[in-house]
Each structure stands twice: as structure tokens, then as C-alpha cells.
Phi, psi and omega in degrees: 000299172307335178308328223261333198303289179308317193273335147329289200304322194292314178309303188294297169316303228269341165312297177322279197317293196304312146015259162311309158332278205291336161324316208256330179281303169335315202261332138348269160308358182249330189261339150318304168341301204285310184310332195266008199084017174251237172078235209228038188280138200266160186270161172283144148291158196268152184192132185268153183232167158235148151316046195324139176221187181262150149246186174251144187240109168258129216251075164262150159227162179235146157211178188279169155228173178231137153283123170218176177281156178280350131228119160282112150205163178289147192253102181250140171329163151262342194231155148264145185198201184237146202286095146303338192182121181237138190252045187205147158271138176300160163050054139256151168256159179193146213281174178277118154123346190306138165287133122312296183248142157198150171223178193317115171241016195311323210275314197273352166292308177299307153330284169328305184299293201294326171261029182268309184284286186320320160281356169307295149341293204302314193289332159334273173343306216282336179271304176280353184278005163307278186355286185310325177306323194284311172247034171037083170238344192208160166274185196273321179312305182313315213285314184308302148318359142268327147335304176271009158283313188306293190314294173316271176022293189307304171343293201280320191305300199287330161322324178294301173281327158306348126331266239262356177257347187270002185243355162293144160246089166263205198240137181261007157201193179271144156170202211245118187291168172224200192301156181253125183257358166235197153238177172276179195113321189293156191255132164249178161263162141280015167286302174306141212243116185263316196187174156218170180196148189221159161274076187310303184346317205213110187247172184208116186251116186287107174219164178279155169260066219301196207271312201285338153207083154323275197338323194273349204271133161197165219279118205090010171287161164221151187247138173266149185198164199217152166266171114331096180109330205225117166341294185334154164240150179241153174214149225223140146266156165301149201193025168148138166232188170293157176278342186217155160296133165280136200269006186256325214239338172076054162234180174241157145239155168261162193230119153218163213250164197252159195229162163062196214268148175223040139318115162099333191257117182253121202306156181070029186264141161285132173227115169302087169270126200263097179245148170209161215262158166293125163336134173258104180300342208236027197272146179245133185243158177201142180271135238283333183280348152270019157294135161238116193282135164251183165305327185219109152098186172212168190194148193270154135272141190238137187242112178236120145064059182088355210207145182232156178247141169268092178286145163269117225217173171224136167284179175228230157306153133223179190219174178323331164221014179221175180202106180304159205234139173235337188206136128108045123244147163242168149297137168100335171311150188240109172269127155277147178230343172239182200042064165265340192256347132353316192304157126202179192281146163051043159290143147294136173256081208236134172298190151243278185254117158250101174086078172042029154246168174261144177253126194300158163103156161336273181290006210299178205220145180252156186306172161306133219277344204291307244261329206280129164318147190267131152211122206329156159286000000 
């Protein structure tokens, strides 16, 4: 019994041992595993980069513009009255000084007659108290007092006539009339919108400039700009900006008067105005998917020696697939452009491609970016 006891006991140690033994060789081989890189260590990503390098930046913009006349306005009475008589064709040009208009002066011609007769009188009066003046028949006070008789007359008559010339409506310069809002019959105000008119001849095109380039803008410069509908390209000089930024939108605006034929151009017409800037040699492009918008800023990735980095970086222009970089670039730095949502700072890297070639081998590696030859994207 005790025999049976002892060789149970033996058994049992001797299971225990062998247990513990392969536990302890596992946990070996798992930790040789981890040291040599495996486990649960993440692999480098693969990724193609370009080289930054400089280019020439032909630095243009489009932005929108309005065509207008260099003068416009709506045509209103000066007096109220009722319209008698309209002398224009719609959609006619007509000189500086053209009758328009005429309304009712019936009641101020009756007036005018009436002080015609009364001056008639007055200078009567005025011619005999002279007479009379001569051979001391009246004082000098009487005489006078006829004088300022003669003299009001004269007054309310010019008054009267300047009334009756205020009921003619001409074109207060040459241009191109537009519909007529009232007929005749109609009773107007100075209020009442009669008509319009513009100065086609001499045109203008109105556009915003944004803030960052103010600096460039000056007066004789000249801008190309194209309508809707018409081939033709037109060109406008500048003549004038604002005295201020506008703060909602942080633009200027500008003025330029259009040169040469405006044929095809209508005032309140839209125009893609075309400005454009001096070239830039030294501009660095980078194509536009390796940017990444933060919250604040924006940032590259930079691949130095197996390891990527986070740069902060500020744009400039861009265009359909690239974007100038203005800060938080060098020439010879090497940008990553795939596996950005892979990333993190300061991952393993390894390339596939640099500047659209492959770079051979498994493992191979592109040099440190301080070290990489400059090359175009």
C-alpha cells in the first residue's frame, strides 16, 4: 500500500516538472520572436515620396467682374405734373440736350402772360415817374418805388420760366436710352422712374482683388477678361481702386476702363477677369494629395532616414493638381504622397517609388531627404 503510495507521488513530480520545463522553453521562443521583430511590432509602411525641388510660378488669377457703363442713370421729372408728350424711341441713342419728355405747363404759360402785363405796366410807371422826376412832380423815394416794382416782375418772370423749363425732361448726357416706365397721360413725380440711360461708348469693368494681392495691383496696369457668348478676348486698364478692404469679404475693389472695340459688351454683363503677376523662379509645388489639413495648419510628411516626420507647412496658389508650399519646405526634402492615413509620426517607412520610379530591392531604402539630389516632381 505504502509502495503504491510513493510510486503515485513520484508520478505526479514528475508530470509537474515536465509542465513547467515546456512552459518556461515557450516563453523563450516567444520572447526570441519579439526580439528579432516579430510579435506584435507593426511592419513599416510602404509608400511612394517626390523630391522637392523649385519651379517657375506663372502666378495668375481669375476671378469674377460686372461690366458697366462709365455713366448711368434713371431719368426722373424735376417738378410734378401730367406727361404730355414723349420724343424718343426705346433702345435709341440720343445727343446730350435731346427733349424726352414734356409735361403739362398750361397753369405756368398763364402765370408768365400775366406777369408779362403787369411788366408792362411796371415799366410804364417807371417811364413817367422819370418824367416826372425831372421837373420835380414826384420825389426820389416815389421814383424808386417804381423801380422796385419794375424790378419784382422781372423776378417772379424768371421764376416762372425756370418752372416751365423744369417740365422739358432732356438726356443729361449722349448714350443709349433704355424702356420707357411711363405713357402719355400719365401723372408723375420726382420720385417716378421715367426712363434710363447709359453711356455705352466708354465701358468699365468692375472686379474684387483679394488682400494677398493688393501689393500688385497699380493704376495702369492692364487686365484681360472674356464674356459669355463672345470669343473675342477684351482688355481693360486699371484707373482706380478703393480707399479700403472690404472686412466681410478682405478684398479691394477695382476699376478698369476697357480699351479698344466693346463691341459684343453690355453694361450689367458678367466677366471672368483674367490678372496676371510676375513669375516666380523659386516657387516649390508639391502635389496637392500630400497635404493634410489640421485643425490649425496644415502638414507634410517628411521621409528622413526610414522615419517619417511631421512638418507644418503654409500654402500659397494652386492649381488642379499641385499647390505651392510658401513656408516648412526645402529644396531636396523628400514628401511623402500615399499611405498618409497609415502614418504616424515617426513610423517606419519603406518606399516603393521616388519621383515615379521604383526603388529596387525588398528592403531597399531612398537616402536621407537632407542628402537627395533635387529633382523636378
Amino acid at each position: 500500500m505504502n509502495l503504491n503510495r510513493i510510486t503515485l507521488n513520484l508520478i505526479l513530480s514528475l508530470g509537474l516538472f515536465l509542465f513547467f520545463s515546456c512552459s518556461s522553453t515557450e516563453r523563450k521562443k516567444e520572447a526570441q520572436q519579439t526580439q528579432k521583430g516579430g510579435g506584435t511590432q507593426r511592419p513599416p509602411v510602404r509608400a511612394e515620396a517626390i523630391t522637392v525641388a523649385t519651379t517657375t510660378l506663372l502666378d495668375n488669377i481669375e476671378i469674377p467682374g460686372s461690366i458697366s457703363a462709365t455713366e448711368a442713370t434713371e431719368i426722373h421729372p424735376e417738378v410734378a405734373g401730367l406727361i404730355t408728350g414723349i420724343y424718343f424711341k426705346e433702345g435709341a441713342y440720343v445727343s446730350k440736350g435731346t427733349t424726352l419728355f414734356r409735361l403739362n405747363d398750361a397753369d405756368l404759360q398763364a402765370q408768365l402772360r400775366k406777369l408779362q402785363v403787369q411788366q408792362k405796366i411796371a415799366r410804364q410807371n417807371e417811364s413817367r415817374s422819370a418824367e416826372l422826376l425831372k421837373i420835380g412832380g414826384i420825389s426820389q423815394q416815389d421814383y424808386e418805388a417804381t423801380q422796385l416794382q419794375t424790378s419784382n416782375t422781372a423776378a417772379d418772370m424768371a421764376v416762372v420760366q425756370t418752372q416751365i423749363a423744369k417740365t422739358i425732361v432732356r438726356a443729361p448726357f449722349s448714350g443709349k436710352i433704355g424702356f420707357r416706365m411711363v405713357s402719355v397721360g400719365a401723372y408723375v413725380s420726382p420720385a417716378t422712374v421715367m426712363t434710363t440711360i447709359s453711356q455705352t461708348g466708354n465701358l468699365k469693368v468692375d472686379f474684387t482683388v483679394p488682400e494677398k494681392y493688393i501689393p500688385q495691383i497699380r493704376t495702369g496696369q492692364f487686365v484681360n477678361f472674356t464674356v459669355e457668348g463672345v470669343s473675342k478676348k477684351f482688355t481693360g486698364r486699371i484707373v482706380a481702386t478703393q480707399s479700403n478692404i472690404t472686412e466681410n469679404t478682405r478684398t479691394l475693389g477695382v476699376r478698369a476702363a476697357v480699351q479698344g472695340d466693346t463691341k459684343g459688351l453690355t453694361p450689367g454683363g458678367f466677366a471672368k477677369v483674367t490678372l496676371d503677376f510676375a513669375p516666380d523662379p523659386n516657387a516649390i509645388m508639391i502635389p496637392t494629395q500630400a497635404v493634410i489639413p489640421q485643425a490649425r495648419g496644415k502638414k507634410v510628411y517628411l521621409y528622413k532616414g526610414g522615419i517619417a516626420k511631421f512638418t507644418d507647412v503654409e500654402t500659397g496658389v494652386r492649381d488642379s493638381a499641385n499647390v505651392q508650399i510658401t513656408k516648412g519646405l526645402n529644396p531636396g526634402d523628400t514628401v511623402l504622397l500615399t499611405g498618409l492615413l497609415s502614418l504616424r509620426p515617426d513610423a517606419k517607412v519603406v518606399l516603393s517609388k521616388l519621383n515615379n520610379k521604383p526603388v529596387k530591392g525588398p528592403n531597399a531604402q531612398a537616402k536621407d531627404s537632407t542628402k537627395a539630389a533635387a529633382a523636378k516632381p
